[in-house]
C-alpha positions as CSV (number, residue, x, y, z in Angstrom):
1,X,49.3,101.7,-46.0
2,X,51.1,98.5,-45.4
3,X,51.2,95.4,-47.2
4,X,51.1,92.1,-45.8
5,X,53.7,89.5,-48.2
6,X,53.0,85.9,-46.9
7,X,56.2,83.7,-47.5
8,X,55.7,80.2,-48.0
9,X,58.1,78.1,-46.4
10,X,58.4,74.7,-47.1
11,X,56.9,72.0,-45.5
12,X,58.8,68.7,-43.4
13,X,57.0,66.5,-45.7
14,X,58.7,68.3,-48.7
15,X,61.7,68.9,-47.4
16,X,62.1,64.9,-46.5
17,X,60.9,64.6,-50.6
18,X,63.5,66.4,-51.5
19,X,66.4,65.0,-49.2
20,X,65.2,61.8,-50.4
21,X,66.0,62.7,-53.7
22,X,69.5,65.0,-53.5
23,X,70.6,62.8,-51.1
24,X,71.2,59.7,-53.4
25,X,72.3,61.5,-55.9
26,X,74.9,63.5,-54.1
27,X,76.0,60.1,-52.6
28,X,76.5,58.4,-56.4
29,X,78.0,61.6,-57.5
30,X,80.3,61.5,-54.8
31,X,81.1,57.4,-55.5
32,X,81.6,58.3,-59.1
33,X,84.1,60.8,-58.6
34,X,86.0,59.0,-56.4
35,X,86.1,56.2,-59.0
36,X,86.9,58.2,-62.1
37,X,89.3,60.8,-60.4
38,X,91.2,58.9,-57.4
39,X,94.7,59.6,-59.3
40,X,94.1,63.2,-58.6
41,X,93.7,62.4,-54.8
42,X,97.5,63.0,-53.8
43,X,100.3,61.6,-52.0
44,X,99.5,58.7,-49.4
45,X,95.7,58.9,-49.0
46,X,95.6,58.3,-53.0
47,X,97.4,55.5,-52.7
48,X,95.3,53.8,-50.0
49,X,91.9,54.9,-52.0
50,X,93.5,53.3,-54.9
51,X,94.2,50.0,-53.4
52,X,90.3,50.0,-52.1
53,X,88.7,51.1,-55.5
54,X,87.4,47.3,-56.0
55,X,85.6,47.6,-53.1
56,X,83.5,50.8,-53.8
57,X,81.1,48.2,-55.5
58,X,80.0,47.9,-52.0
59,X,78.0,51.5,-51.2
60,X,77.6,51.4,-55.0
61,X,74.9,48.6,-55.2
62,X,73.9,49.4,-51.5
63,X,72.7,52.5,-52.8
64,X,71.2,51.0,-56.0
65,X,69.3,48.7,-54.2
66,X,67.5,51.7,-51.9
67,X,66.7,53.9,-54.7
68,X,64.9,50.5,-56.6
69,X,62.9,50.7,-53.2
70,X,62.4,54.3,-53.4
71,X,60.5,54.4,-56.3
72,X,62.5,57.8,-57.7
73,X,63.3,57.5,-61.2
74,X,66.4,60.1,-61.0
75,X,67.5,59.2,-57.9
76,X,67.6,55.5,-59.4
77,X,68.8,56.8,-62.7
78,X,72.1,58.1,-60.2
79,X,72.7,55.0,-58.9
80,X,73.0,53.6,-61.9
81,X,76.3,55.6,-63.0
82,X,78.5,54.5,-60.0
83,X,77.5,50.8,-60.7
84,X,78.4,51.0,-64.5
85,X,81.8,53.0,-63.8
86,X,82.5,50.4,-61.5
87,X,81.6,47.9,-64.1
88,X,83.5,49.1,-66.8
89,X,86.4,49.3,-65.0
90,X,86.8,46.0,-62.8
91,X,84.3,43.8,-64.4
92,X,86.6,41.6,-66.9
93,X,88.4,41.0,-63.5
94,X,85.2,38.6,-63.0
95,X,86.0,36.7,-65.5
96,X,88.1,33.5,-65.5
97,X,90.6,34.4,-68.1
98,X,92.5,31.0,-67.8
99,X,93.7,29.7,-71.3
100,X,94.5,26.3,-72.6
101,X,98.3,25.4,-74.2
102,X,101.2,24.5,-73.6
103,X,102.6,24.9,-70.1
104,X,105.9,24.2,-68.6
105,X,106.6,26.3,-65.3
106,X,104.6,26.4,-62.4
107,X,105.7,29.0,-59.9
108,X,104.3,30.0,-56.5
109,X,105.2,32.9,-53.9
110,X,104.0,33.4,-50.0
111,X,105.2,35.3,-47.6
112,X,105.6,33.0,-44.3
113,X,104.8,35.2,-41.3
114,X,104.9,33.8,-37.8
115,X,103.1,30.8,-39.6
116,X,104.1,27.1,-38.5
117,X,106.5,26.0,-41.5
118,X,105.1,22.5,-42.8
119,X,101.3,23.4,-41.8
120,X,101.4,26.9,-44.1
121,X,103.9,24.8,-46.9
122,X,102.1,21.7,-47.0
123,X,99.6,22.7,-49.1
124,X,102.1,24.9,-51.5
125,X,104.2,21.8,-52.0
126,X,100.6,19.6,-52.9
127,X,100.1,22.3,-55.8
128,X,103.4,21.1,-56.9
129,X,105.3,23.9,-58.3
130,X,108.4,24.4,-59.7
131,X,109.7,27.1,-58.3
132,X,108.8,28.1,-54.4
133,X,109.3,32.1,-53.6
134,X,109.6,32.9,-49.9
135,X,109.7,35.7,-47.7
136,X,110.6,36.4,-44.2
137,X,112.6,33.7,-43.8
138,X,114.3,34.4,-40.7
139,X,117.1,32.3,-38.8
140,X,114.5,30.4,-36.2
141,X,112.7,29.2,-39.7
142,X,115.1,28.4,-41.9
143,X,115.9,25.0,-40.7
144,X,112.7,23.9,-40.6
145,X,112.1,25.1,-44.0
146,X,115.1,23.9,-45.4
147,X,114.3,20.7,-43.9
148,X,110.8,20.3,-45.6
149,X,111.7,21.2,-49.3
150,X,115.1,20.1,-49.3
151,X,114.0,16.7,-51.1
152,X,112.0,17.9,-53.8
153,X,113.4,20.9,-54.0
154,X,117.2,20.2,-54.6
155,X,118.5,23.8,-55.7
156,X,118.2,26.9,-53.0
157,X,119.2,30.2,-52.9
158,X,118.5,32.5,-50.3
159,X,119.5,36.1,-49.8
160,X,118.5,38.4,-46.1
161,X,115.2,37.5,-45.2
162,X,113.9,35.9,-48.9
163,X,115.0,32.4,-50.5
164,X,114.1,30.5,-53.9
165,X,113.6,27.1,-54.0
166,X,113.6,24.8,-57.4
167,X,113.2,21.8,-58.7
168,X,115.4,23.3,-61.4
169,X,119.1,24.5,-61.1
170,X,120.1,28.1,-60.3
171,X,122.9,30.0,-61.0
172,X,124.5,33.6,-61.0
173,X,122.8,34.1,-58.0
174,X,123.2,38.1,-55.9
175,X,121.4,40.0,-53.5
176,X,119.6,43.2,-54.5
177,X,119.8,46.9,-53.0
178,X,116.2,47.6,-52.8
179,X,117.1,50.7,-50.6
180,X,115.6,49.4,-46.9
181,X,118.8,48.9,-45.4
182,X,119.1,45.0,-45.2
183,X,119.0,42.4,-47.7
184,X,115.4,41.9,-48.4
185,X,115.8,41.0,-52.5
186,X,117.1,38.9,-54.6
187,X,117.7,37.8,-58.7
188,X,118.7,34.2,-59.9
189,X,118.7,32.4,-62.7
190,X,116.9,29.3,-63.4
191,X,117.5,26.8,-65.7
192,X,114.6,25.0,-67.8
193,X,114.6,22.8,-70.8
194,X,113.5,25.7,-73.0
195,X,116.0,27.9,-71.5
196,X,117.3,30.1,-68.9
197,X,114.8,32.9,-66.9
198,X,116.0,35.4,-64.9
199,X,113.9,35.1,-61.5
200,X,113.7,38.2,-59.0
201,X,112.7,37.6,-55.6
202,X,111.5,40.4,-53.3
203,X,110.1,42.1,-50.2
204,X,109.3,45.8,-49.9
205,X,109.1,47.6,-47.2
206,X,105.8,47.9,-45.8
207,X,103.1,50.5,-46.6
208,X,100.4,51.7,-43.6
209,X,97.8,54.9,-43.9
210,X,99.5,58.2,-44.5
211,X,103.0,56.1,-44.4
212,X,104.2,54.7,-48.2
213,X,107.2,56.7,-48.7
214,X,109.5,53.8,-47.4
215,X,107.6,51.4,-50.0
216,X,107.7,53.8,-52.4
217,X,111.4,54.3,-52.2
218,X,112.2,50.5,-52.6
219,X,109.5,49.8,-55.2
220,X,111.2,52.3,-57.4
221,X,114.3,51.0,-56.8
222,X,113.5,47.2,-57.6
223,X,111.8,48.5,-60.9
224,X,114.7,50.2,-62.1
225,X,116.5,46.8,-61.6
226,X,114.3,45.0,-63.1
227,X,114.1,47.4,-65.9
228,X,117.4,47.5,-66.3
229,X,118.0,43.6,-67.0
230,X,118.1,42.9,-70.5
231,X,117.0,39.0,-70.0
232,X,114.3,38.6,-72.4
233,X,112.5,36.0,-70.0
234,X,112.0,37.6,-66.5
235,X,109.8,36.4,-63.2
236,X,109.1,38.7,-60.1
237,X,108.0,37.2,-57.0
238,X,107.2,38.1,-53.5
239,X,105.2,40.4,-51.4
240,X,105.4,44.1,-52.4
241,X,103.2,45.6,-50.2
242,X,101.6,47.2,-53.5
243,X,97.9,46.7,-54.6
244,X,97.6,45.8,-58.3
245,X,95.2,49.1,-58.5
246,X,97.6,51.4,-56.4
247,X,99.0,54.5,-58.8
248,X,102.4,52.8,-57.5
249,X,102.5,49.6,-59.2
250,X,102.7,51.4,-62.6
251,X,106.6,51.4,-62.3
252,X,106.6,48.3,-62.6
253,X,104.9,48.1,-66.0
254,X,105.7,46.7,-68.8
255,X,105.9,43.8,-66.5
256,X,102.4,41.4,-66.9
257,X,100.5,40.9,-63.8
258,X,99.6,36.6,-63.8
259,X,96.8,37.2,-62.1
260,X,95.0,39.6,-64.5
261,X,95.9,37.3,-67.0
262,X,95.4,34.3,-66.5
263,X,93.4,34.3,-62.9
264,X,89.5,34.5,-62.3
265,X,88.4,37.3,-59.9
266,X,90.5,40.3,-58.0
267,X,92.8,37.1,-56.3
268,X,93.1,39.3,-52.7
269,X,95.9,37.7,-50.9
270,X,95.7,39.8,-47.3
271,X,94.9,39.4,-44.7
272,X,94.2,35.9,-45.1
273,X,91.2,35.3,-43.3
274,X,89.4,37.8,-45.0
275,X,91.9,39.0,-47.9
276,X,90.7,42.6,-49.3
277,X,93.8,43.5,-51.0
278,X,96.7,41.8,-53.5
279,X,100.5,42.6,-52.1
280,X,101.5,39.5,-53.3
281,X,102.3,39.3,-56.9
282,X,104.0,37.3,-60.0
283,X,104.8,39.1,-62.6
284,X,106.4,38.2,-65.8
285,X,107.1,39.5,-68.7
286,X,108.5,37.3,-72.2
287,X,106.2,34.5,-71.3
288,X,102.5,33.5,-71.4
289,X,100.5,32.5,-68.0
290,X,97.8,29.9,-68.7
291,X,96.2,30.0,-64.6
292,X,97.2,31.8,-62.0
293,X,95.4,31.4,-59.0
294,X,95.3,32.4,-54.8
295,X,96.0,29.2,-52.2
296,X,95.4,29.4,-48.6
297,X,98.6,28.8,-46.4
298,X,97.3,28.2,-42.6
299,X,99.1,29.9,-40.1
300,X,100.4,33.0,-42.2
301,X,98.9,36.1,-42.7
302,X,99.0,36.0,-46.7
303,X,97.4,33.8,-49.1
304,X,100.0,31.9,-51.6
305,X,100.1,33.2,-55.3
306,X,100.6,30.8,-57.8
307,X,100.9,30.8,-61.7
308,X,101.4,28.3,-64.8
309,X,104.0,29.9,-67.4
310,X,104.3,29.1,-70.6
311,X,108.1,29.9,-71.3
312,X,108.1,29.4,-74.7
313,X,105.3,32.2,-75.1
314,X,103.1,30.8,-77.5
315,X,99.9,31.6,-77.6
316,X,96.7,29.6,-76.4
317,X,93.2,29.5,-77.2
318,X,90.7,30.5,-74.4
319,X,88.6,28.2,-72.4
């Protein structure tokens, strides 16, 4: 005697129920992750996911947004985790964290490009800053650029393909090995009426998908410079090809990033139509920034960075 055993299978209409719901929150289990636990992510791809973390707020609200329509209180409930991990890690970046006080230095930074000289400095030179960091200088540009600074900007030092220029005077001027092979770093001294500050200007070597060993090699080797210099008022300027949230930039720490701060928002620098990521930085370390802030430069491919120092370090109150 034989037995008939019906299976039920399930239906399309469940199956699409229950996609509906693992599929969300797989998704925000997935964003979380990737959030949490990017430093276990090695070698290059690490770095790169580490330098678009900020943007994961992106798919994290997309998906937020399409559970709310859904209706599904756990896929909705998922959604919300990505968002608040997100939130709790970039969300005082928001924030406009310039202070009021006492400010003597302002200093700004841009890396040049194939931009035409006085259209991409014109606008540097209207934020009138004390100091002007420069990369890729090369020999067709440096006329032009000496030509347009050299009134208001009496003191110059330049070293390979990066120069300073002050309104202040500089002294004990020197290249530095950054390990690329050519002169692409520099340290100087300037001179203010609260005292000297050591100033380091640089250009790392480029970093590209799957290919950061080459600025990985020459950020390690500017930080143990920089390290290494026992000035108790230091500056470092320029493009180093390193987002503030890549794994890399730690070496440079205890250095303080002027943009987290004393800026408002993430202050993306590249590319400069449509900036998504910060290479350009000033760091300091011995002083206090009151603003720092991003300036468009037309004709060059990065955004000028620009800070106010206070030298004497004192403190401020908050706006």
């Amino acid at each position: 005697m034989s037995v008939a055993v019906a299976v039920t299978q399930p239906t399309p209409t469940r199956r699409r129920v229950r996609l509906a719901v693992v599929a969300p929150v797989a998704v925000a289990a997935v964003l979380s992750l990737l959030l949490l636990a990017h430093r276990w992510v090695p070698g290059a791809v690490g770095s790169g996911l580490d330098s678009t973390l900020p943007w994961l707020a992106g798919p994290a609200l997309v998906l937020l947004v399409v559970t709310v329509l859904m209706r599904r209180p756990a896929p909705m409930v998922a959604a919300l985790v990505p968002v608040l991990v997100w939130a709790l890690m970039f969300g005082p970046n928001l924030t406009d964290r310039a202070e009021a006080g006492h400010r003597d230095l302002r200093v700004a930074s841009l890396n040049l490009g194939a931009a035409v000289v006085r259209d991409a400095l014109d606008p540097v030179i209207s934020a009138g800053p004390d100091l002007i960091v420069l990369q890729e200088i090369t020999a067709a540009n440096r006329p032009t650029v000496t030509a347009e600074l050299r009134d208001a900007y009496p003191y110059r030092v330049n070293a390979g393909t990066v120069a300073v220029f002050s309104r202040l005077p500089l002294t004990d001027t020197e290249p530095v090995d950054i390990q690329i092979g050519w002169t692409r770093a520099l340290r100087t001294t300037v001179t203010t009426p609260a005292g000297p500050i050591r100033v380091y200007a640089a250009h790392l070597a480029s970093a590209r998908a799957g290919r950061t060993a080459g600025r990985n090699r020459t950020l390690t080797a500017l930080a143990g410079v920089v390290r290494a210099d026992p000035a108790p008022r230091l500056l470092l300027a320029g493009d180093l090809n390193t987002a503030t949230t890549d794994r890399q930039f730690d070496v440079l720490a205890p250095l303080t990033d002027t943009q987290q701060e004393a800026g408002a928002g993430f202050g993306f620098t590249w590319p400069a139509r449509l900036p998504l990521v910060r290479p350009d930085h000033l760091l300091q370390r011995g002083m206090t920034t009151r603003h720092a802030w991003v300036l468009n430069a037309p004709g060059s491919d990065h955004r000028a960075v620009l800070a106010d120092l206070d030298s004497t370090g004192r403190t401020g109150q908050t706006r």
